[in-house]
N, C-alpha and C positions, 0 to 999 in steps of 0.2 A: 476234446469232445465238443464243446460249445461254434468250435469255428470250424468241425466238418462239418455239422449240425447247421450254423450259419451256410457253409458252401451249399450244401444240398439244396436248402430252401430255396439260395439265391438262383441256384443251376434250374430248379423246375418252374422256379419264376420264366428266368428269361425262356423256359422251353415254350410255357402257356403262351407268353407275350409274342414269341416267335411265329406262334400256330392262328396268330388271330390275321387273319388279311383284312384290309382295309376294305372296306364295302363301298358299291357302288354309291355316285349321290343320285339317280334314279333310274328306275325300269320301267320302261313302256309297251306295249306289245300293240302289232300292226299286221292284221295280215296272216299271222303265225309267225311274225319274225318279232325278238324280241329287240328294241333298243336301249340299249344301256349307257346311261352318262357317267363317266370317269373324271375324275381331276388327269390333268397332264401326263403325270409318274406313272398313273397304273396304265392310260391309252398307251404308252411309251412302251409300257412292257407287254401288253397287250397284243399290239400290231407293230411294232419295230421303232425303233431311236427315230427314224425322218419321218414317221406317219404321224398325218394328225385326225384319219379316222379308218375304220375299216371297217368290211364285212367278213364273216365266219360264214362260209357256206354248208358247213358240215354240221353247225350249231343253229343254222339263222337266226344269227345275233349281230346283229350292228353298234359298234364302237365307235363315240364319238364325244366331245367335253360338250357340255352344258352350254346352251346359247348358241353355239355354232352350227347355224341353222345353214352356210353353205355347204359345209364338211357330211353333215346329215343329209341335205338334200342329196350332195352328191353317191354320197352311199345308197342310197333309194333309189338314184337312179341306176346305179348299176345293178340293182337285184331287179327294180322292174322293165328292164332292157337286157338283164342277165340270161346265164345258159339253165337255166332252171323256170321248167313250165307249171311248177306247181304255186306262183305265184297268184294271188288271187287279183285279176284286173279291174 
């Protein structure tokens, strides 16, 4: 009784521990696009394995790591030279 009792606990631990995502390390918003800085792992699962920033056109959310003010620039420029006119210039 005490080690299904033990299993169970341990089984809804790791479910909680499962269910937490790691949180951005900051959000900024521009425009009505929101920018959001991620560590590495989460841009990586974010925008794909070889990206190191991207844009969400469907969310206007810009993904990119913290300090990487080319990777950013470069994502602003394609929303503000992008195919969407709801851009504020």
């Amino acid at each position: 009784m005490k080690r299904t009792k033990l299993l169970f606990t341990m089984l809804i631990a790791l479910i909680l521990f499962s269910a937490c995502a790691p949180k951005p390390i900051h959000i900024h918003s521009l425009n009505g696009w929101k920018i959001v800085y991620n560590d590495n792992d989460k841009l990586r699962e974010l925008c794909g394995v070889w990206a190191i920033g991207c844009a969400d056109w469907n969310t206007k959310t810009i993904y990119c790591t913290e300090w990487d003010f080319e990777t950013c620039g470069h994502e602003m420029h394609h929303i503000t030279n992008g195919r969407h006119s709801d851009w504020k210039r």
